[in-house]
C-alpha positions as a Python dict, from the first residue, in 0.01 Angstrom:
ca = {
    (1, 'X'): (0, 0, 0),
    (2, 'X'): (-325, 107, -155),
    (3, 'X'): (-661, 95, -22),
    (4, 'X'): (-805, -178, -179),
    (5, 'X'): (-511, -397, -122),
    (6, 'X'): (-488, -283, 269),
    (7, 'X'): (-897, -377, 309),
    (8, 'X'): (-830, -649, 107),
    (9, 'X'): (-618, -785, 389),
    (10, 'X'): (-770, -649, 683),
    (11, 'X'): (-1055, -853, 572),
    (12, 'X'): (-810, -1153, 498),
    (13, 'X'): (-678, -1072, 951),
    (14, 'X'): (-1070, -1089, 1017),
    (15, 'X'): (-1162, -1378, 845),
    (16, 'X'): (-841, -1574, 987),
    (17, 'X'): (-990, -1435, 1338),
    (18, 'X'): (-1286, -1543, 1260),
    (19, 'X'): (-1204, -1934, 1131),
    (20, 'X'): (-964, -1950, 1423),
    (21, 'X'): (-1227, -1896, 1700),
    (22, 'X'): (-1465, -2102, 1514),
    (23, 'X'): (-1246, -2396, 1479),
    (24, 'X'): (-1142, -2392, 1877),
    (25, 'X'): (-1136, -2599, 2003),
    (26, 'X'): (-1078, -2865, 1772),
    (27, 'X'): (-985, -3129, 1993),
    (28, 'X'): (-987, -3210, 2383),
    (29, 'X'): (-878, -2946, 2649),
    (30, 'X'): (-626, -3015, 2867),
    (31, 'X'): (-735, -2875, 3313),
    (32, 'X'): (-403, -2901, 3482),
    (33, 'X'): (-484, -2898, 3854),
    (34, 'X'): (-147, -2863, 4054),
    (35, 'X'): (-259, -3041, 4312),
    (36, 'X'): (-354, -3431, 4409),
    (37, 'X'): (-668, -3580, 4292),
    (38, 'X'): (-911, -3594, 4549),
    (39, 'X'): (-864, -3256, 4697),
    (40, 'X'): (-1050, -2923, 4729),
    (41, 'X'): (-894, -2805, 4403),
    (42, 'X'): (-963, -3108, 4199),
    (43, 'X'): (-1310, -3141, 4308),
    (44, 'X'): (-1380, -2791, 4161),
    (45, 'X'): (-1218, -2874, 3875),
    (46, 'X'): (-1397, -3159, 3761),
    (47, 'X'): (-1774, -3016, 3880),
    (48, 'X'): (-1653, -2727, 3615),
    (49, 'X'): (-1516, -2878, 3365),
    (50, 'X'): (-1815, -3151, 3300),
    (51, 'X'): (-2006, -2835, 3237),
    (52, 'X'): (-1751, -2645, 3018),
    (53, 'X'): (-1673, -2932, 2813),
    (54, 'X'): (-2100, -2927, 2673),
    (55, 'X'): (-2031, -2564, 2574),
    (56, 'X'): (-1723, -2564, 2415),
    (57, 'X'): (-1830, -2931, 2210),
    (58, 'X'): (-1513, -3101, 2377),
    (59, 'X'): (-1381, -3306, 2645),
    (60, 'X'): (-1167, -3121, 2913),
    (61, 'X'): (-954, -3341, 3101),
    (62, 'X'): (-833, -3282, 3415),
    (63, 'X'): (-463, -3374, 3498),
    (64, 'X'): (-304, -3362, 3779),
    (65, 'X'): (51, -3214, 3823),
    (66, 'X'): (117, -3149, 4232),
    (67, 'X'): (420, -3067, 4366),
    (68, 'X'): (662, -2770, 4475),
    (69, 'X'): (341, -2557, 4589),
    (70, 'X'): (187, -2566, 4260),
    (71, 'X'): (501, -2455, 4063),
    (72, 'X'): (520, -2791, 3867),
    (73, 'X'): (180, -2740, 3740),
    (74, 'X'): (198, -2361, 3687),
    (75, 'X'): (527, -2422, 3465),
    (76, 'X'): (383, -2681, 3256),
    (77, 'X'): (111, -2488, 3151),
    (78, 'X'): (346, -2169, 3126),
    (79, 'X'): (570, -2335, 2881),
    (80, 'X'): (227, -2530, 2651),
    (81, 'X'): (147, -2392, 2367),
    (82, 'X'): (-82, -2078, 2359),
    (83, 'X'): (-369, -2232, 2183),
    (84, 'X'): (-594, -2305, 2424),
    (85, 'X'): (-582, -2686, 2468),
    (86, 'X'): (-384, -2641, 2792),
    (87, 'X'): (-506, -2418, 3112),
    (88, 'X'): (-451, -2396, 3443),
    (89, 'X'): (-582, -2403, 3791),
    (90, 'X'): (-449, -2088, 3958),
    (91, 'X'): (-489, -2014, 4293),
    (92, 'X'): (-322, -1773, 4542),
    (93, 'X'): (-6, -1962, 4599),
    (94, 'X'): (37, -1964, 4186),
    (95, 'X'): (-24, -1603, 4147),
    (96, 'X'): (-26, -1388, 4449),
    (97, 'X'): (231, -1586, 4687),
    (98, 'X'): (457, -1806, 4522),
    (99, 'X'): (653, -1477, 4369),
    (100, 'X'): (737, -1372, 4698),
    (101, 'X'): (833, -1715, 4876),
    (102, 'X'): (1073, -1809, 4545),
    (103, 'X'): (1369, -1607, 4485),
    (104, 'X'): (1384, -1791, 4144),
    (105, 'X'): (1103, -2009, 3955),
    (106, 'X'): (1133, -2135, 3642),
    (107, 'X'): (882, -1915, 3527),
    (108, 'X'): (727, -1632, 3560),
    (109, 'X'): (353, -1542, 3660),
    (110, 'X'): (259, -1213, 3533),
    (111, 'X'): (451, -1243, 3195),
    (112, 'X'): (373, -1655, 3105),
    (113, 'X'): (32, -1689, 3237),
    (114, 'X'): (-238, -1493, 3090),
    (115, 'X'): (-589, -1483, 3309),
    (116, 'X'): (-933, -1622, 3182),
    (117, 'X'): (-1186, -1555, 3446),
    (118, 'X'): (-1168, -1634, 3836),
    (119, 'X'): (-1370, -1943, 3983),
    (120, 'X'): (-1427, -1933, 4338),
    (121, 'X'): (-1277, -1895, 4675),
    (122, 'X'): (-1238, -2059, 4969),
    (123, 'X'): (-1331, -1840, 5304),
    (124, 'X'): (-1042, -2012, 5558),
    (125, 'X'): (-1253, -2110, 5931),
    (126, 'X'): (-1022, -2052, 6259),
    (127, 'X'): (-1096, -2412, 6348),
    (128, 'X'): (-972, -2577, 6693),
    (129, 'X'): (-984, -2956, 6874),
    (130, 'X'): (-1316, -2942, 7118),
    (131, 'X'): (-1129, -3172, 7360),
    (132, 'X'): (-790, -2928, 7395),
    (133, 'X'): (-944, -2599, 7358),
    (134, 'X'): (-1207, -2528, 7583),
    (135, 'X'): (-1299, -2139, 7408),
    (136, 'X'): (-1599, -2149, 7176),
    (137, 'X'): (-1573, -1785, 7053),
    (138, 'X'): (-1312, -1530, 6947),
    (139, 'X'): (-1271, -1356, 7269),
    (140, 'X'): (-1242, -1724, 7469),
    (141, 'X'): (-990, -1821, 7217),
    (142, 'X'): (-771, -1496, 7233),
    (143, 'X'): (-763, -1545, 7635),
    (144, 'X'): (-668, -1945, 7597),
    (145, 'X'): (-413, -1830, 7350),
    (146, 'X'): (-246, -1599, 7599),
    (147, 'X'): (-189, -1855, 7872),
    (148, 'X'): (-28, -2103, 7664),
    (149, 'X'): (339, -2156, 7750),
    (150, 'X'): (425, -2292, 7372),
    (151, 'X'): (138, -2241, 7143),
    (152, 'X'): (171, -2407, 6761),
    (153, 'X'): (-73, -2422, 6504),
    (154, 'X'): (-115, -2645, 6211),
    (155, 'X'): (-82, -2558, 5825),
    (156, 'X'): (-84, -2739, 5485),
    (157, 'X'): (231, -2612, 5423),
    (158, 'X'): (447, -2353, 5456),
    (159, 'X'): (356, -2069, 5207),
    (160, 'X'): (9, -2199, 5169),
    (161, 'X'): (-290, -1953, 5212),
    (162, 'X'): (-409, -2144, 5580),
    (163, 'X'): (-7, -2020, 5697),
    (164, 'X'): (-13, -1669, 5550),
    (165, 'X'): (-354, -1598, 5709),
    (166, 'X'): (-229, -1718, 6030),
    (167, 'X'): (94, -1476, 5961),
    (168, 'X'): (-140, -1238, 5909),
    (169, 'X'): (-319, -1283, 6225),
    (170, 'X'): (-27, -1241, 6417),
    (171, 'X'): (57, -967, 6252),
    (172, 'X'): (-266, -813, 6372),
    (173, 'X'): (-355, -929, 6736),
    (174, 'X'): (77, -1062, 6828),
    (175, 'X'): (-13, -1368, 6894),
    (176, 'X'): (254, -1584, 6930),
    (177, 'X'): (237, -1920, 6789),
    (178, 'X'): (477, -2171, 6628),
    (179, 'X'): (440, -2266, 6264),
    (180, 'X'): (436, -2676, 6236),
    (181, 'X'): (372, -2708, 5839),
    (182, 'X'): (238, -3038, 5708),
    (183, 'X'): (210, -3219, 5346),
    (184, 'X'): (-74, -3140, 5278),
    (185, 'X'): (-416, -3014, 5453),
    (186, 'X'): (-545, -3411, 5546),
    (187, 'X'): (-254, -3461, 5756),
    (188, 'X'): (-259, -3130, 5933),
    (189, 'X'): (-620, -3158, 5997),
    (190, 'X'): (-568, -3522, 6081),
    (191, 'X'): (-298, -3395, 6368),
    (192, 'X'): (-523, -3161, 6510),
    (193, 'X'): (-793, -3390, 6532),
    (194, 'X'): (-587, -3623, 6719),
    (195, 'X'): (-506, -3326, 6897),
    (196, 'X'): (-142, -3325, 6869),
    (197, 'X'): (-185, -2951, 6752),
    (198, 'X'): (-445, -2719, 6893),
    (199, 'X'): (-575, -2543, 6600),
    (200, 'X'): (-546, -2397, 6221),
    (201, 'X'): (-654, -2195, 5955),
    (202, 'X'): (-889, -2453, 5708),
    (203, 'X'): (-1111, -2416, 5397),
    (204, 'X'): (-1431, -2468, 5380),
    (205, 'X'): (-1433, -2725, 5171),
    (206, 'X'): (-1161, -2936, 5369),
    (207, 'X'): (-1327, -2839, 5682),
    (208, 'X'): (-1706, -2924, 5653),
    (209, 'X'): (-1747, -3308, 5694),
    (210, 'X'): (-1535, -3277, 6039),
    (211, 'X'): (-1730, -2960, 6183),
    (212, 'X'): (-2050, -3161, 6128),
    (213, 'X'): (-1904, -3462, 6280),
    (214, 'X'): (-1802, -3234, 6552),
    (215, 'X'): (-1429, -3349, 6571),
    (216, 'X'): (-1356, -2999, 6505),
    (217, 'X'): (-1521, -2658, 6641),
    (218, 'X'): (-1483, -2376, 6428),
    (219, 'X'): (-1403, -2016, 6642),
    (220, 'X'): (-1478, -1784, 6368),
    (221, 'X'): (-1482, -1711, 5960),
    (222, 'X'): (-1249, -1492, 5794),
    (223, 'X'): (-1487, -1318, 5513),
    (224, 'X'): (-1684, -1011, 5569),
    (225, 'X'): (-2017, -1193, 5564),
    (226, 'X'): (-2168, -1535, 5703),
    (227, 'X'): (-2135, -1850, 5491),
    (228, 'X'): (-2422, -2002, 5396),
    (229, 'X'): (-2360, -2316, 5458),
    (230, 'X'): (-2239, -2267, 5799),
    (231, 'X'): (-2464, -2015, 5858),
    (232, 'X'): (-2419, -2019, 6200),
    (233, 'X'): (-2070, -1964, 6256),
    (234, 'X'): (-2009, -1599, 6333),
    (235, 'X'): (-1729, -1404, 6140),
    (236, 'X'): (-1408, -1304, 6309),
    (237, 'X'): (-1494, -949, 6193),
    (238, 'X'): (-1805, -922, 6385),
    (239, 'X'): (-1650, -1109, 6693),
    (240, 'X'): (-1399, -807, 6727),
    (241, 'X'): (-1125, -902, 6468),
    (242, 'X'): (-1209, -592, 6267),
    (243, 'X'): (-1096, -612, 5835),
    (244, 'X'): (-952, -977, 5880),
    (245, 'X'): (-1018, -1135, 5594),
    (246, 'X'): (-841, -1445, 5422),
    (247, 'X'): (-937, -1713, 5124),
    (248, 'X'): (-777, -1937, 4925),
    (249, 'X'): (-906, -1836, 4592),
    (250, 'X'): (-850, -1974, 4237),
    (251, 'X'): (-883, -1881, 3857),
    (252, 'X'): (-814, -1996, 3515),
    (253, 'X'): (-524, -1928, 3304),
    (254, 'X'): (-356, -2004, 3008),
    (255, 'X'): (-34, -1933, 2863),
    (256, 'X'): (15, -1613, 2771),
    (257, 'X'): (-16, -1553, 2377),
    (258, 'X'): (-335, -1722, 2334),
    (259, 'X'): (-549, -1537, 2122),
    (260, 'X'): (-835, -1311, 2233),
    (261, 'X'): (-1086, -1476, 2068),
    (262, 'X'): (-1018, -1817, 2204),
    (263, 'X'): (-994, -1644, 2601),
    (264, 'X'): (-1316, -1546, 2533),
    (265, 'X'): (-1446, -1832, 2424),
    (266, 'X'): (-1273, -1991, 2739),
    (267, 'X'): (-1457, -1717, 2943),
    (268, 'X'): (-1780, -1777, 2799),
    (269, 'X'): (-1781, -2174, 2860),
    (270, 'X'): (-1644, -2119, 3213),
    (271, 'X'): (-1918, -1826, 3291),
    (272, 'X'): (-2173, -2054, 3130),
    (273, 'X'): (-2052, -2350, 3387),
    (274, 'X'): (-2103, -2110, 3669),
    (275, 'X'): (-2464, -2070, 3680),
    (276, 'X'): (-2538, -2418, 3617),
    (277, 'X'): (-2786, -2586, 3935),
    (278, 'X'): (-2465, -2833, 3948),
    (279, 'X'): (-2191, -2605, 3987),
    (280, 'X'): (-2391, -2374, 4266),
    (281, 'X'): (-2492, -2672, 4474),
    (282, 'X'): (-2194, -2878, 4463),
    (283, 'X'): (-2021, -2542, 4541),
    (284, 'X'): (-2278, -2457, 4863),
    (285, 'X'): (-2181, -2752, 4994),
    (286, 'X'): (-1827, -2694, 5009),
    (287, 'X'): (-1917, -2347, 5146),
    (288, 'X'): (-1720, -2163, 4841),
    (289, 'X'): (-1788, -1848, 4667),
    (290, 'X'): (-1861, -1848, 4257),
    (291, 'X'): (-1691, -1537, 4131),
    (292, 'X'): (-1626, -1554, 3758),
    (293, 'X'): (-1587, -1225, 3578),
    (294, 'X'): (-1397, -1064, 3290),
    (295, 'X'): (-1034, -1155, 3215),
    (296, 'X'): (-931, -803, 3347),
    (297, 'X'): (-1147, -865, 3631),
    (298, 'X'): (-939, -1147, 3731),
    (299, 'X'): (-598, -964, 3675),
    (300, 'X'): (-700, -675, 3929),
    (301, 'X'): (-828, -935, 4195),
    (302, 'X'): (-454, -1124, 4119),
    (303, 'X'): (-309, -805, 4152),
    (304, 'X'): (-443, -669, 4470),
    (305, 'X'): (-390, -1035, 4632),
    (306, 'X'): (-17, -1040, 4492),
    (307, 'X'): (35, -710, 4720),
    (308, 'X'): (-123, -777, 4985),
    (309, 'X'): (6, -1103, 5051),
    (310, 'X'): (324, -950, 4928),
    (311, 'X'): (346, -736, 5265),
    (312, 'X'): (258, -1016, 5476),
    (313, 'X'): (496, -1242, 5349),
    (314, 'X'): (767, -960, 5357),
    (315, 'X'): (668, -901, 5760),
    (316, 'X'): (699, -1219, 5860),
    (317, 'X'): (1022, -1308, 5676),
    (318, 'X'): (882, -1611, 5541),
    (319, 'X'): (1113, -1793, 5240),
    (320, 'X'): (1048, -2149, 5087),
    (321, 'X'): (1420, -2152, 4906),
}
């Protein structure tokens, strides 16, 4: 091939590039969100993608796919077509979990879901019932805990991020507790509001309207630093639980074979949607963390959270097939 005719067509590849990520997105984006409307999840969702949709000059709809612990969803979108017209809500059970609890999924994280930047994340609150458990701090609750004849806790589900942090609690102090998993993190909550479980690991976000009613005391948060919207809730780190820290967190992905230039148009809109007075305050409320960040920022956060939870999962022998 001669040199005119090979810049003659790496000019053609550039200019293809180049009409490709101008033309995206040339009609509406498709959010799946593999979870039910109404929740945590979807809430963030929507708040971000009525901002994305002004930069990127279309409408992104969210649709919901729940089910199987977000692997109904997650294959969906794994199996679209990598144009960017379909992406993905992808949290910890998606990407860090799920590929431990399945011995087989119909497909397969880290080789059919490509990352586009990470959202937010949701520091998880050691929350109790105020009329079963007396303790009000860390220490009170570790001493209640201990002179319980059958102790249970609540969860979402099993496999979810409120159950592995409580695996990974016991892992740490040997607490023994029983596992009762609900459908779902408004029955669980509901249950231990009506106080026919003691306590649970909860989001923020699912968490907030029943700490300020006061149905539900929170013991302690498990991030490094205060939250600001419950600024006054001490972490479980400072209260003696040294390095325990546990979120559910979530990014967006699309399948993998999308081109560059359309992630990073992706990135852009969703980095853009981030910083908008909106987004931030909608997100305060709900006590959640903005992250955002690089594609290959995302993909070492995904990785570090795949091993971790990895070992946890691996400890306390915990299987959802």
């Amino acid at each position: 091939m001669t040199v005119s005719r090979r810049s003659s067509l790496g000019a053609a590849l550039l200019a293809l590039c180049a009409s490709t990520a101008f033309a995206y997105p040339d009609k509406p984006v498709e959010w799946v969100v593999p979870y039910p409307a109404g929740g945590g999840s979807d809430v963030v969702a929507r708040t971000v993608a009525e901002q994305m949709s002004k930069s990127l000059g279309q409408t992104v709809i969210v649709n919901n796919k729940p089910g199987a612990g977000t692997n109904i969803g997650a294959d969906y979108v794994a199996k679209a077509k990598a144009d960017g017209h379909v992406m993905l809500t992808a949290d910890t059970g998606t990407l860090a979990a799920n590929p431990w609890l399945f011995s087989k999924l119909s497909y397969n994280a880290e080789k059919d879901l490509a990352p586009v930047g990470l959202i937010a994340r949701f520091p998880l609150l050691l929350v109790v019932n105020p009329q079963n458990v007396p303790a009000k701090t860390w220490k009170e609750f570790r001493l209640w805990a201990g002179n319980q004849a059958n102790l249970n806790y609540a969860s979402p589900g099993t496999g979810s991020p409120h159950h592995l942090a409580m695996a990974l609690l016991r892992e740490k102090t040997g607490m023994a507790a029983g596992h009762v998993p609900y459908r779902g993190a408004a029955p669980a909550v509901q249950d231990v509001i009506g106080g026919q479980v003691p306590f649970m690991f909860l989001d923020t976000a699912a968490a907030y309207p029943h700490i300020l009613s006061g149905k539900l005391r929170a013991i302690g948060v498990a991030s490094p630093a205060r939250i600001k919207t419950f600024a006054d809730i001490p972490t479980l780190d400072e209260q003696g639980l040294k390095g325990f820290e546990a979120y559910a967190w979530q990014g967006l992905v699309v399948p993998t074979g999308t081109p560059a230039p359309v992630v990073a148009q992706l990135n852009k809109a969703l980095q853009d949607a981030l910083t908008q007075t909106a987004v931030k305050a909608r997100f305060q409320v709900l006590g959640l963390e903005s992250l955002g960040g690089t594609p290959e920022q995302m993909k070492a956060y995904w990785q570090r959270e795949h091993a971790k939870w990895g070992e946890v999962i691996k400890a306390a022998n915990i299987k959802l097939d």
